[in-house]
Biopython code that builds the backbone (N, CA, C, O; Angstrom):
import numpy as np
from Bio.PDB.StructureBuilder import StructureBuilder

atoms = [
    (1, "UNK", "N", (0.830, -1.172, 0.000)),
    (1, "UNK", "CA", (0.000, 0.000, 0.000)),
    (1, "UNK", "C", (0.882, 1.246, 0.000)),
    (1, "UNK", "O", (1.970, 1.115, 0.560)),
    (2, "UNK", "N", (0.562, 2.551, -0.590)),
    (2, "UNK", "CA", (0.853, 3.541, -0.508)),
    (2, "UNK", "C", (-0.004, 4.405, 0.251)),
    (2, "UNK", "O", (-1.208, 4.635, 0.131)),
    (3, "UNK", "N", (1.129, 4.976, 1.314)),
    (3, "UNK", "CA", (0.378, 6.177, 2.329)),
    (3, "UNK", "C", (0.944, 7.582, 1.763)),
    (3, "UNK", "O", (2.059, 7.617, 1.242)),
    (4, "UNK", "N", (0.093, 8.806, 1.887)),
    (4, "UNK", "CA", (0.962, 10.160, 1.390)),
    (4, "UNK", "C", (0.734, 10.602, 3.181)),
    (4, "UNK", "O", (-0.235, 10.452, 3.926)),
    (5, "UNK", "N", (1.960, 11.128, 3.381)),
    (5, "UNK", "CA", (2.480, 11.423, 4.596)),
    (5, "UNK", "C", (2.378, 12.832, 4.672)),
    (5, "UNK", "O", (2.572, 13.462, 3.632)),
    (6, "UNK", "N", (2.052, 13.572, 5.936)),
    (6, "UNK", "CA", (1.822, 14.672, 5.645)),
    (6, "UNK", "C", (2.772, 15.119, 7.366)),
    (6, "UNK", "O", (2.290, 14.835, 8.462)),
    (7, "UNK", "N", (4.031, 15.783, 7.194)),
    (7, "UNK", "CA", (4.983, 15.931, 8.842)),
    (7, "UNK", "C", (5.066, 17.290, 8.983)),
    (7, "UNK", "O", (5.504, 18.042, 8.113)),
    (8, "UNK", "N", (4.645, 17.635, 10.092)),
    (8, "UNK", "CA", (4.724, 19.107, 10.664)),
    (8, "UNK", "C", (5.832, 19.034, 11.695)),
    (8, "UNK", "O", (5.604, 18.449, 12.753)),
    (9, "UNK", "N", (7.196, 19.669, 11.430)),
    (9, "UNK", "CA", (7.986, 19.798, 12.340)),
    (9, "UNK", "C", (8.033, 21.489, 12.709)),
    (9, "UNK", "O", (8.514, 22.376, 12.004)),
    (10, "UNK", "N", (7.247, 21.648, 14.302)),
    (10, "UNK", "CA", (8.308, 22.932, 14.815)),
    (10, "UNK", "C", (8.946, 23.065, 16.104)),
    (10, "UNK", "O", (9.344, 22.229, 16.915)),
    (11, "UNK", "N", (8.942, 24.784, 16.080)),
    (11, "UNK", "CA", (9.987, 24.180, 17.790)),
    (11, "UNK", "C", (9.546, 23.825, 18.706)),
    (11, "UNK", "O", (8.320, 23.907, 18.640)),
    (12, "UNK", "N", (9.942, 23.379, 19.753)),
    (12, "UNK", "CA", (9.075, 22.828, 20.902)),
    (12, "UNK", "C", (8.650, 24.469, 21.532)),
    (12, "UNK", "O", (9.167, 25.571, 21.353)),
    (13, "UNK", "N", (7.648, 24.079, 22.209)),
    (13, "UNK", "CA", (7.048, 25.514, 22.715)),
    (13, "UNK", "C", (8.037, 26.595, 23.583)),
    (13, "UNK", "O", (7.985, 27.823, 23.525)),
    (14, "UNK", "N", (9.082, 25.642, 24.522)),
    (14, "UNK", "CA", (10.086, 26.911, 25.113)),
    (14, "UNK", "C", (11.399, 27.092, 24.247)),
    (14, "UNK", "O", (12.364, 27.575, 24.839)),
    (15, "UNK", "N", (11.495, 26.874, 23.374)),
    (15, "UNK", "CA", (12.010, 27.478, 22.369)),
    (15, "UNK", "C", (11.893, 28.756, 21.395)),
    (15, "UNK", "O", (11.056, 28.906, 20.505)),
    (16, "UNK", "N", (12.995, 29.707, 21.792)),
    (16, "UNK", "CA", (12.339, 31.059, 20.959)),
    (16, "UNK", "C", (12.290, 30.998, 19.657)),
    (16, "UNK", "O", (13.234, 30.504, 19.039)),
    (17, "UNK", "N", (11.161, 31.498, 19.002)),
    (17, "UNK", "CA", (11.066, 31.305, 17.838)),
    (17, "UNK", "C", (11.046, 32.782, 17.011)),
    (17, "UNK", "O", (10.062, 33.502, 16.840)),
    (18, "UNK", "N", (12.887, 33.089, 16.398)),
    (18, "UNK", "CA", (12.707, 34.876, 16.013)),
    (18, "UNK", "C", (11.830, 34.884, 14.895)),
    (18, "UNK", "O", (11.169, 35.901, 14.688)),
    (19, "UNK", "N", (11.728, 33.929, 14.164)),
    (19, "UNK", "CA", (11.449, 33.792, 12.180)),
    (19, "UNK", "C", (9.540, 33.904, 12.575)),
    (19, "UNK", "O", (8.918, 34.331, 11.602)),
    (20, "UNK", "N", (8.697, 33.600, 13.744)),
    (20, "UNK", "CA", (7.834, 33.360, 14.023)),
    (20, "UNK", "C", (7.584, 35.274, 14.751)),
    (20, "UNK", "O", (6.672, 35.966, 14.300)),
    (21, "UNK", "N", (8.372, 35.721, 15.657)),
    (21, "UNK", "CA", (8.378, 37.119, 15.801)),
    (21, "UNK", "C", (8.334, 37.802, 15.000)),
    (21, "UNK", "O", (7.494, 38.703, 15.021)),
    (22, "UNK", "N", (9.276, 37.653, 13.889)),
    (22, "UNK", "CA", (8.834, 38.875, 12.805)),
    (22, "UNK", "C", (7.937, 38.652, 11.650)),
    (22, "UNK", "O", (7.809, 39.632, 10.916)),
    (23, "UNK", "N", (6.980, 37.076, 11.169)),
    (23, "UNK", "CA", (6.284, 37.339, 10.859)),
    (23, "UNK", "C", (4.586, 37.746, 11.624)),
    (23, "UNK", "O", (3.541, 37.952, 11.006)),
    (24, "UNK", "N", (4.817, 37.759, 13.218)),
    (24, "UNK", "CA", (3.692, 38.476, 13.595)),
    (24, "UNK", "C", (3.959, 39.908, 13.571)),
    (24, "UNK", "O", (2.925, 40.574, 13.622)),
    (25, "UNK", "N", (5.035, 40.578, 13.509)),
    (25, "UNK", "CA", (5.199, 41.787, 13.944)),
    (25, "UNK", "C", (4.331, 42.185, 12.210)),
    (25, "UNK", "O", (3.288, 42.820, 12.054)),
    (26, "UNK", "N", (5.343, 41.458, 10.976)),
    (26, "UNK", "CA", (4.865, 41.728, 9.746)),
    (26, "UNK", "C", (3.242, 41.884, 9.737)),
    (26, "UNK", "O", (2.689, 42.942, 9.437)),
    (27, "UNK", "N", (2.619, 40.809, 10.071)),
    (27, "UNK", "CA", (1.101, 40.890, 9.982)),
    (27, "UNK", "C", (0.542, 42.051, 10.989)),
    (27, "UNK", "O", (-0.613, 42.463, 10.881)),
    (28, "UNK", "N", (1.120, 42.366, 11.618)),
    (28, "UNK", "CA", (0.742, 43.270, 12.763)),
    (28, "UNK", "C", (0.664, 44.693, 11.839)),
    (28, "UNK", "O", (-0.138, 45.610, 12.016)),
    (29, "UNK", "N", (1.915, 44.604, 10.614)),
    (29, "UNK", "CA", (2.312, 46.190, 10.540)),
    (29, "UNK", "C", (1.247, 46.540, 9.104)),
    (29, "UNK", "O", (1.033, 47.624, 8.560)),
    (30, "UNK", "N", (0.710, 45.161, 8.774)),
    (30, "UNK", "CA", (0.050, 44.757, 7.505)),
    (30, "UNK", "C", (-1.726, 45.340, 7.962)),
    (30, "UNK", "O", (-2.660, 45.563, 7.192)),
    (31, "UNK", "N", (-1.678, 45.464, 9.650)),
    (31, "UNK", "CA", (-3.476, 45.622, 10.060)),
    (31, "UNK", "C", (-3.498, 44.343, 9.945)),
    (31, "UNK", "O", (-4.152, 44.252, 8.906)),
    (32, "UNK", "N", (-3.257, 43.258, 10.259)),
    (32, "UNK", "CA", (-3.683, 42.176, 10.749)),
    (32, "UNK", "C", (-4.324, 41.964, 11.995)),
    (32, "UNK", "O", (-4.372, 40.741, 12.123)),
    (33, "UNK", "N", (-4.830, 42.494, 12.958)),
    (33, "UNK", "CA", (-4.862, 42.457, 14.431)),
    (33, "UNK", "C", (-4.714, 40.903, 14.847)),
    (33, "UNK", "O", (-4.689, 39.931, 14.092)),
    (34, "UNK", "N", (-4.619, 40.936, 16.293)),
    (34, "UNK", "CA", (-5.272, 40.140, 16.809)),
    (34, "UNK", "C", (-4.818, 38.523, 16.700)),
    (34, "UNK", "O", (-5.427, 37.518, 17.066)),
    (35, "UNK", "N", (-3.124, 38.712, 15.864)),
    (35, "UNK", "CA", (-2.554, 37.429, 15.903)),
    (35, "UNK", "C", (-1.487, 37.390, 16.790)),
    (35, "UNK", "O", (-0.871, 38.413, 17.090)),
    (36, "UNK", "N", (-1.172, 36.098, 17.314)),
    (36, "UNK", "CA", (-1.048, 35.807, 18.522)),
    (36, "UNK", "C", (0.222, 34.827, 18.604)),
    (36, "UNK", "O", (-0.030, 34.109, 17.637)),
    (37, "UNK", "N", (1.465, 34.319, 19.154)),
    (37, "UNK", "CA", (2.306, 33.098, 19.435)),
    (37, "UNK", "C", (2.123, 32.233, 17.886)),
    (37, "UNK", "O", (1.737, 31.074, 17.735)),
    (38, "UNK", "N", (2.548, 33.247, 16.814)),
    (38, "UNK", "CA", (3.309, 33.186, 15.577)),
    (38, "UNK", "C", (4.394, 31.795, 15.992)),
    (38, "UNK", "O", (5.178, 31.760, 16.941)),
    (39, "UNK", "N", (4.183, 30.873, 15.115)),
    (39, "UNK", "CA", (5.674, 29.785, 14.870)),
    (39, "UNK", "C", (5.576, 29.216, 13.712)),
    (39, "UNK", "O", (4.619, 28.587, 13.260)),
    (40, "UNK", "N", (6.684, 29.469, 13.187)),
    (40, "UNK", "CA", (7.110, 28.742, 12.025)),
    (40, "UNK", "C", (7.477, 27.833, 11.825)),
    (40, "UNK", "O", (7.982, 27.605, 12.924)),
    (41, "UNK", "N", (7.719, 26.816, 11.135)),
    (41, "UNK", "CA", (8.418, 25.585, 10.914)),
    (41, "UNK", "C", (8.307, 24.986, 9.501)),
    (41, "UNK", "O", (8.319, 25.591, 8.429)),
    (42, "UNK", "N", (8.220, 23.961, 9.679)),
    (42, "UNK", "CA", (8.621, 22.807, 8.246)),
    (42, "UNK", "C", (7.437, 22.021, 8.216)),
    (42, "UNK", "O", (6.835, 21.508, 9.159)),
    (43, "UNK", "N", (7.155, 21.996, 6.844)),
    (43, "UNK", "CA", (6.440, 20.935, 6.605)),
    (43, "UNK", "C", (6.908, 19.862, 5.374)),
    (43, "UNK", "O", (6.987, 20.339, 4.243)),
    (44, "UNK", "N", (7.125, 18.859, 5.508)),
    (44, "UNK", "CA", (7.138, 17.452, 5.056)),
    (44, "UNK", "C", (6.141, 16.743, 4.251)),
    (44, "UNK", "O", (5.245, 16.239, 4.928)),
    (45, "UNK", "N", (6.057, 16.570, 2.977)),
    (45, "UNK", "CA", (5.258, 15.560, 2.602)),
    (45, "UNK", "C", (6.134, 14.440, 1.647)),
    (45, "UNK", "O", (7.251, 14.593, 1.153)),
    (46, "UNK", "N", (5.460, 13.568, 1.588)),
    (46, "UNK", "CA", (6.036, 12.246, 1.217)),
    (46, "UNK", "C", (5.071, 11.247, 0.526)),
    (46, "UNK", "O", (3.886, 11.443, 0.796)),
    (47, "UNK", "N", (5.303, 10.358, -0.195)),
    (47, "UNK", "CA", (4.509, 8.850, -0.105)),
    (47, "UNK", "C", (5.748, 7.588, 0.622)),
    (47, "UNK", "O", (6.920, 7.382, 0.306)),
    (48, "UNK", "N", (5.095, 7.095, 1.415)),
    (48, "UNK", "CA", (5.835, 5.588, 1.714)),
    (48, "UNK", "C", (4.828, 4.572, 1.207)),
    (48, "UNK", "O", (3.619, 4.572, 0.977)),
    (49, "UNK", "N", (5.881, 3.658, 1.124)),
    (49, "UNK", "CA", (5.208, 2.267, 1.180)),
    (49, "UNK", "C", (5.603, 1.411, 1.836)),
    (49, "UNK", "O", (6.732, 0.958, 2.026)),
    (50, "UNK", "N", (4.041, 1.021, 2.433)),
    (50, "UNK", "CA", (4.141, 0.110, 3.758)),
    (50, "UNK", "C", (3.025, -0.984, 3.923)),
    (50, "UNK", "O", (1.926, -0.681, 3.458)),
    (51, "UNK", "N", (3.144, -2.123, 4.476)),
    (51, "UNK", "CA", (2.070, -3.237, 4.248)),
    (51, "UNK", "C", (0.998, -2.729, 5.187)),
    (51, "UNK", "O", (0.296, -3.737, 5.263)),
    (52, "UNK", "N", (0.492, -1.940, 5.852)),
    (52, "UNK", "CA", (-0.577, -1.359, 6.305)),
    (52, "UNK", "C", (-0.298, -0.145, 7.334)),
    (52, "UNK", "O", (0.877, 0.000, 7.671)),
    (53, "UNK", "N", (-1.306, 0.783, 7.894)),
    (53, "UNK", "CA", (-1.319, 1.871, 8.477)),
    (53, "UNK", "C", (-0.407, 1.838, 9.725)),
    (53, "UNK", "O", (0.120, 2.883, 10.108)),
    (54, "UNK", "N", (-0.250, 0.929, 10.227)),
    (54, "UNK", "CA", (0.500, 0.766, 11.675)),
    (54, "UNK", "C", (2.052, 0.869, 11.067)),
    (54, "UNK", "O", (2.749, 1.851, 11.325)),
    (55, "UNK", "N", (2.437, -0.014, 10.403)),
    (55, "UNK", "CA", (3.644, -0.190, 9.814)),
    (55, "UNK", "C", (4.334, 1.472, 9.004)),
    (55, "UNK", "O", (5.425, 2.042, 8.976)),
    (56, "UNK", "N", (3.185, 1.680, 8.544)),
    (56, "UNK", "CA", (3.641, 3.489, 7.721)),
    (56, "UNK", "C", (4.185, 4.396, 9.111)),
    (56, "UNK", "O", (5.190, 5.096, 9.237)),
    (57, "UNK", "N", (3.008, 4.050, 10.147)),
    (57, "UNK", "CA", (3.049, 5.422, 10.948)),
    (57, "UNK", "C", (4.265, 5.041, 12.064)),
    (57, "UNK", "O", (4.551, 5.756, 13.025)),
    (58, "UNK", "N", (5.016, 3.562, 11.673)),
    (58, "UNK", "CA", (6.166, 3.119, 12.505)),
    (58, "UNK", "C", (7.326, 3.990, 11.596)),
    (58, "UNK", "O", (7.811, 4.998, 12.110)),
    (59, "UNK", "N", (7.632, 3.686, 10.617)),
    (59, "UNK", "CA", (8.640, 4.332, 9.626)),
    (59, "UNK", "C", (8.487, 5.353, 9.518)),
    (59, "UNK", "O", (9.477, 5.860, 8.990)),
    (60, "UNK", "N", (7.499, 6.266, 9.799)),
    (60, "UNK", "CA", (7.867, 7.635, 9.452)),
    (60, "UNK", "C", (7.783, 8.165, 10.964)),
    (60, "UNK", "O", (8.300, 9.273, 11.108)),
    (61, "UNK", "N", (7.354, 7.717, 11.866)),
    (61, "UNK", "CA", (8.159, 8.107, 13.122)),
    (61, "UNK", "C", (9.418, 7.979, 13.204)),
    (61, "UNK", "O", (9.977, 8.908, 13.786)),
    (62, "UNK", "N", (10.252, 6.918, 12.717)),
    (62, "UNK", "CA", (11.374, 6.520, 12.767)),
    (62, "UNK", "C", (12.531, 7.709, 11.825)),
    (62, "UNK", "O", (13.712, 7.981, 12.041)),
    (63, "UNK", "N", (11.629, 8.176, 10.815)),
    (63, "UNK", "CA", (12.067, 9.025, 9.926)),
    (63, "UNK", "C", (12.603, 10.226, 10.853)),
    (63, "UNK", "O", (13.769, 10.365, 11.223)),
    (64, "UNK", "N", (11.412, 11.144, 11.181)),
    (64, "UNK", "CA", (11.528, 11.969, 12.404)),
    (64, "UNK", "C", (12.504, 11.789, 13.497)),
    (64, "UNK", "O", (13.299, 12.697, 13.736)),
    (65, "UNK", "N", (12.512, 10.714, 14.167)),
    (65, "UNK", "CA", (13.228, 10.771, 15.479)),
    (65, "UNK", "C", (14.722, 10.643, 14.953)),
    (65, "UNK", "O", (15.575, 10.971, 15.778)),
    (66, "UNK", "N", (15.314, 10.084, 13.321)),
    (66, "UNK", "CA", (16.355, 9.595, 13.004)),
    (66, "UNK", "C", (16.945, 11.251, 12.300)),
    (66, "UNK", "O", (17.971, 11.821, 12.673)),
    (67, "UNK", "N", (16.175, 11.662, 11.440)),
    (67, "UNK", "CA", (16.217, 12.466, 10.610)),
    (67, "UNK", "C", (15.504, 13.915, 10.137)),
    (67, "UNK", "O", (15.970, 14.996, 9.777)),
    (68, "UNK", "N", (14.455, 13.516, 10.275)),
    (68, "UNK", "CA", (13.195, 15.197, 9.998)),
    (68, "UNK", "C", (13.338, 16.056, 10.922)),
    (68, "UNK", "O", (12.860, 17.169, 10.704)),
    (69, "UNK", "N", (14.043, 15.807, 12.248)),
    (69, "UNK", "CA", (14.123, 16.946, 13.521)),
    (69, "UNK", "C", (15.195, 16.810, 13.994)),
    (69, "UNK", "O", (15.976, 15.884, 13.775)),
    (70, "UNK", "N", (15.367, 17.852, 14.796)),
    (70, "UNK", "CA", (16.199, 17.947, 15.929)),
    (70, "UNK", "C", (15.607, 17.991, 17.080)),
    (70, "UNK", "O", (14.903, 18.923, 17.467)),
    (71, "UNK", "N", (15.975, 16.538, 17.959)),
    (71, "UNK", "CA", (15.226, 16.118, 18.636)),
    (71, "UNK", "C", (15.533, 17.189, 20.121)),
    (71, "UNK", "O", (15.007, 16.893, 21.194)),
    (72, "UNK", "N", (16.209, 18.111, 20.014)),
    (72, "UNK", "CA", (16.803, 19.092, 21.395)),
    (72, "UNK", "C", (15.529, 20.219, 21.371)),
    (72, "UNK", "O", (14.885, 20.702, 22.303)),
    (73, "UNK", "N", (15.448, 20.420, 19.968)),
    (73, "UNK", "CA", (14.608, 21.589, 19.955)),
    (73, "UNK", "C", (13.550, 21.499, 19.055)),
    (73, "UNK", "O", (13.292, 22.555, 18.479)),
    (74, "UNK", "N", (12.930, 20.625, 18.800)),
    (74, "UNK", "CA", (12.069, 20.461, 17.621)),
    (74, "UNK", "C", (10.554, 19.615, 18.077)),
    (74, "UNK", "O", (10.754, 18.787, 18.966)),
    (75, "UNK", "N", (9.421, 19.686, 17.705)),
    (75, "UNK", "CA", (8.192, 18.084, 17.768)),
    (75, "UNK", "C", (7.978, 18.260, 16.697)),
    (75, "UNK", "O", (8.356, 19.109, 15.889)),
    (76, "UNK", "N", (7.305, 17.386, 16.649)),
    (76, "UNK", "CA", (6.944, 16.643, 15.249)),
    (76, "UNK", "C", (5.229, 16.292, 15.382)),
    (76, "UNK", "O", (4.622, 15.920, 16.387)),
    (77, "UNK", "N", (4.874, 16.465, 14.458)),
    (77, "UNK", "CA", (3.261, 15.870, 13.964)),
    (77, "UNK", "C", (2.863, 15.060, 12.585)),
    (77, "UNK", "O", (3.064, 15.486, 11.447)),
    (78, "UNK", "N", (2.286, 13.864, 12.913)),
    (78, "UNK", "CA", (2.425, 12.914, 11.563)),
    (78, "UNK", "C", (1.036, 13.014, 11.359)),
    (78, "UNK", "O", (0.128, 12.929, 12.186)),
    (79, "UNK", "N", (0.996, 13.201, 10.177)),
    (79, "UNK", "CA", (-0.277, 12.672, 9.128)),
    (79, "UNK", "C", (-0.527, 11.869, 8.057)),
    (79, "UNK", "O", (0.093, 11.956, 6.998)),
    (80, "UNK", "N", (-1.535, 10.975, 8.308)),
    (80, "UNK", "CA", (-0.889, 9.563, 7.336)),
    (80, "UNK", "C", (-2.595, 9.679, 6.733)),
    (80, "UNK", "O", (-3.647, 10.079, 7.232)),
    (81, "UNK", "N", (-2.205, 9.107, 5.422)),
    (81, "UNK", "CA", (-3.859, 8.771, 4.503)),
    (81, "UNK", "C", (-3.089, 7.497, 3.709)),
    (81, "UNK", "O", (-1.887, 7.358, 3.482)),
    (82, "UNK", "N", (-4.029, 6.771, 3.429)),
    (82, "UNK", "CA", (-3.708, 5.768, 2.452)),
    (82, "UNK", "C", (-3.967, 6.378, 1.278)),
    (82, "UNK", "O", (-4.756, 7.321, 1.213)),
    (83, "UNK", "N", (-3.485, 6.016, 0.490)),
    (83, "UNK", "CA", (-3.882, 6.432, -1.198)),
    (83, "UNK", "C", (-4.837, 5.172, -1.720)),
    (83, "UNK", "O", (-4.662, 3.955, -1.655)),
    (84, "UNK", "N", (-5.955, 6.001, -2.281)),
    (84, "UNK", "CA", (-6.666, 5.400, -3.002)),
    (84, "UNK", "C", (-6.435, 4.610, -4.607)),
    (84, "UNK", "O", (-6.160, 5.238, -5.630)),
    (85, "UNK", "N", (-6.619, 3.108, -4.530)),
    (85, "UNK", "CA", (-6.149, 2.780, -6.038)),
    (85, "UNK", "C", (-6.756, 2.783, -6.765)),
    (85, "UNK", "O", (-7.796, 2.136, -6.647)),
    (86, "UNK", "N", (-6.418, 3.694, -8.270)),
    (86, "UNK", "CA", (-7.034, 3.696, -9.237)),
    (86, "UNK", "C", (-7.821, 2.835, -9.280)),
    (86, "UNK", "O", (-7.580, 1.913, -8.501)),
    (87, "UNK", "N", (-9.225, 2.672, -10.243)),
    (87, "UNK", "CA", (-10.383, 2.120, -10.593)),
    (87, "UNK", "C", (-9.784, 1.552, -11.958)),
    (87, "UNK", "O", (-9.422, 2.131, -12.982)),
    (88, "UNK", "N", (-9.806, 0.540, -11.687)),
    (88, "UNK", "CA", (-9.714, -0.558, -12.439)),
    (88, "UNK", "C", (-10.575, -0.306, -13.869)),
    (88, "UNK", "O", (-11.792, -0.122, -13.846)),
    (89, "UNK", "N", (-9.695, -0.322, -15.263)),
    (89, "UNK", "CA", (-10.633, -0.288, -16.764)),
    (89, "UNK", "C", (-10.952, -1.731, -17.063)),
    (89, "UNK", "O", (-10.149, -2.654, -16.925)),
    (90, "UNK", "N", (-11.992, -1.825, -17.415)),
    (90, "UNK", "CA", (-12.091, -3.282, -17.982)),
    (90, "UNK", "C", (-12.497, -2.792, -19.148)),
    (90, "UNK", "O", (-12.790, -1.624, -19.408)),
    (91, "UNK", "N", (-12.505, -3.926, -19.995)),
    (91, "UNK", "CA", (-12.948, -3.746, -22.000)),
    (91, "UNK", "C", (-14.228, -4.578, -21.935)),
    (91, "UNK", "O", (-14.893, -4.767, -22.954)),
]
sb = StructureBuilder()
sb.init_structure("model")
sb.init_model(0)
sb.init_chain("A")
sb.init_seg("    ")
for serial, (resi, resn, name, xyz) in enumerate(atoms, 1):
    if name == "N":
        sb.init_residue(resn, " ", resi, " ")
    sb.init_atom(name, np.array(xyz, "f"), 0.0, 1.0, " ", f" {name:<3s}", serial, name[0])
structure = sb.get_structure()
């Protein structure tokens, strides 16, 4: 099966985040009101293949804790969908 992976890495919450300060200050100077604990980060998408949903959401944890973060200053959020298989043509 194919899963499309969807990984939100940012900083952990006591971590300062400047790149997250100046785009609230930006929206602030834009008349944005009223936005609040701005953070930026990364997002990740992917397809794996894996023999079912448990097995995907093992490997791409593994991805993360090995590789997608820095585990000092970083979390992580996984999002997994299976992909749907094409519909079959018959003649």
């Amino acid at each position: 099966m194919i899963f499309d992976l969807a990984i939100a890495v940012t900083l952990k919450p006591v971590v300062n985040d400047p790149q997250g300060l100046v785009v609230r200050s930006g929206l602030e100077q834009l008349g944005f009101d009223g936005v609040s604990d701005v953070r930026v980060g990364k997002y990740i998408q992917l397809k794996l293949e894996a023999d079912d949903e448990d097995a995907a959401r093992v490997k791409a944890t593994q991805m993360c804790e090995q590789l997608l973060r820095n585990p000092v200053i970083e979390d992580y959020r996984i999002g997994l969908e299976m992909q749907l298989e094409p519909a079959a043509t018959g003649a």
